[in-house]
ZAMARGU-4260 file (C-alpha; in steps of 0.2 Angstrom, whole numbers, plus 5000, padded with zeros to 4 digits):
<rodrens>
0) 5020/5082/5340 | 5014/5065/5332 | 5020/5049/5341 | 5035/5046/5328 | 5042/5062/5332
5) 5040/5060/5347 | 5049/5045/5348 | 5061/5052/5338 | 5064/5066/5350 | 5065/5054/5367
10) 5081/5045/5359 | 5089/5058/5356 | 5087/5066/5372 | 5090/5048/5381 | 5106/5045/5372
15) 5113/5064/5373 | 5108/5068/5389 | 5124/5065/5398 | 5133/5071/5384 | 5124/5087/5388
20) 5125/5088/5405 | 5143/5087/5404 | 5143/5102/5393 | 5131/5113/5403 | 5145/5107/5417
25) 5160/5114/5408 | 5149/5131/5405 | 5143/5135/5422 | 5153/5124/5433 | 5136/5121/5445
30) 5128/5102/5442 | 5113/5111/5448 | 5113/5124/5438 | 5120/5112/5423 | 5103/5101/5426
35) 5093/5117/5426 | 5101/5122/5410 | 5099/5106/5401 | 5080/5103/5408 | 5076/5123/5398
40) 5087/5116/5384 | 5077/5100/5383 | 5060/5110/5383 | 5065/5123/5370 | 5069/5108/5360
45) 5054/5100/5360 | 5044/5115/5356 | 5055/5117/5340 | 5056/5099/5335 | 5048/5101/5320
50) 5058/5115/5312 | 5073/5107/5318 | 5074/5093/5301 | 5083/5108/5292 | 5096/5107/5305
55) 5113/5099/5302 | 5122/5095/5318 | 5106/5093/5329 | 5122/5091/5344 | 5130/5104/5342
60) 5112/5114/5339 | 5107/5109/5357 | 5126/5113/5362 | 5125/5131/5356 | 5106/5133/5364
65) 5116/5128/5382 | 5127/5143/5381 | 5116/5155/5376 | 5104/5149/5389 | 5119/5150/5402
70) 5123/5167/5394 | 5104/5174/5397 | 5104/5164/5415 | 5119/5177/5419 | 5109/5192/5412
75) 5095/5189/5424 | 5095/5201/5442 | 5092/5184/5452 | 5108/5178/5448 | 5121/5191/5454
80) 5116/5189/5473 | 5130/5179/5481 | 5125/5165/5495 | 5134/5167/5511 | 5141/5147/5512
85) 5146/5138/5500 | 5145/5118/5498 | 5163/5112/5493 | 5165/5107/5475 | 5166/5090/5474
90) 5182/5093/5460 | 5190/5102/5475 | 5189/5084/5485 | 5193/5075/5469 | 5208/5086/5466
95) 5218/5080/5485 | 5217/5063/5478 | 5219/5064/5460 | 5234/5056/5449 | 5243/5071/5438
100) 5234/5070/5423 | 5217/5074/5433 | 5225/5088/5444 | 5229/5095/5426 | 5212/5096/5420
105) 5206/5101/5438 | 5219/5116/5436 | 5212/5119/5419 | 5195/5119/5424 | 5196/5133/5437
110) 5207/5144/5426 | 5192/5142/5413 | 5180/5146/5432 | 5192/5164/5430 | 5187/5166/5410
115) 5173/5180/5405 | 5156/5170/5403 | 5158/5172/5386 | 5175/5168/5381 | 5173/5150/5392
120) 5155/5146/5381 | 5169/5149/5364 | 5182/5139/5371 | 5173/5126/5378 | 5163/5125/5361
125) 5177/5127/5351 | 5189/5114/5359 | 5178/5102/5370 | 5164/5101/5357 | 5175/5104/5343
130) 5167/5115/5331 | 5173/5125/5319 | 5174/5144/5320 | 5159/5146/5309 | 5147/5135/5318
135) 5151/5142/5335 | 5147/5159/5327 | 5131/5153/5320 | 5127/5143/5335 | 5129/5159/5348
140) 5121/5170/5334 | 5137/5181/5334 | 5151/5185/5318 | 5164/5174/5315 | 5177/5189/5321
145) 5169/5190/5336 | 5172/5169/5338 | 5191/5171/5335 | 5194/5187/5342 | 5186/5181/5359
150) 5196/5163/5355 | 5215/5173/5355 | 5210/5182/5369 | 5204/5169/5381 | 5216/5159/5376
155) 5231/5171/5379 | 5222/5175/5395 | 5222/5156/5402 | 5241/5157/5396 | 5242/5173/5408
160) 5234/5165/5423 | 5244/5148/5421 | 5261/5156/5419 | 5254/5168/5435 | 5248/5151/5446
165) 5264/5140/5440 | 5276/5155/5446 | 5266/5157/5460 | 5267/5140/5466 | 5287/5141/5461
170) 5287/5155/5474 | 5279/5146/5486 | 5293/5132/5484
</rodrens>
């Protein structure tokens, strides 16, 4: 890589990097595993920069590579053993303090935590990162069926389990 693409690449990873993060956040839910995810993202990118001038949306490029790496993270043996203590959250300490409108999103977030990998990387790319059906499908390498099809479906099922927690909280009451 010559020094002007270099320096080309270190800004955009310098200004999007916590744009990123976040991202990889909503997709895994671990800030560990997040930071690993960007830091493969970030590598990839920089082996491809040069073929990457074609590319449209650089962001949403780099937004798609985070949820397929997730998605291939989850495909790997390692992954499925289960650690016998877990460190609290910090949302879950967030949540006992929070105003309404951040116990909303808190409530949101672990209905998403209950979503099939694959339907939370759609929605999160469809609606946090809001892009369109197509690009979503381009970006996961998948048809533009399977993108709305998994859309319906994930969303009626975060309607299921929110009608299922509000009545169960009602119950409690």
């Amino acid at each position: 890589m010559r020094k002007s693409e270099e320096a080309a690449y270190r800004e955009l990873v310098t200004t999007r990097l916590d744009a990123w993060r976040r991202t990889a956040y909503l997709i895994c839910r671990d800030w560990h595993r997040a930071d690993d995810l960007v830091g493969q993202t970030i590598e990839k990118l920089y082996l491809r920069w040069r073929k990457l001038s074609e590319v449209r949306d650089i962001d949403a490029y780099v937004r798609g590579m985070l949820g397929r790496a997730w998605l291939d993270e989850l495909r790997r043996p390692h992954r499925r053993e289960l650690t016998v203590s877990q460190v609290r959250d910090i949302d879950a300490t967030v949540e006992e303090d929070a105003s309404d409108e951040v116990a909303a999103r808190l409530g949101l977030s672990e209905l998403l935590d209950r979503l099939a990998p694959r339907k939370r990387v759609i929605l999160i790319l469809r609606f946090y990162c809001d892009l369109s059906v197509e690009e979503t499908a381009d970006l996961l390498g998948i048809t533009e069926g399977t993108v709305k099809s998994q859309t319906a479906k994930g969303l009626q099922t975060l309607r299921e389990l929110a009608t299922a927690d509000f009545h169960e909280v009602g119950a409690e009451k």
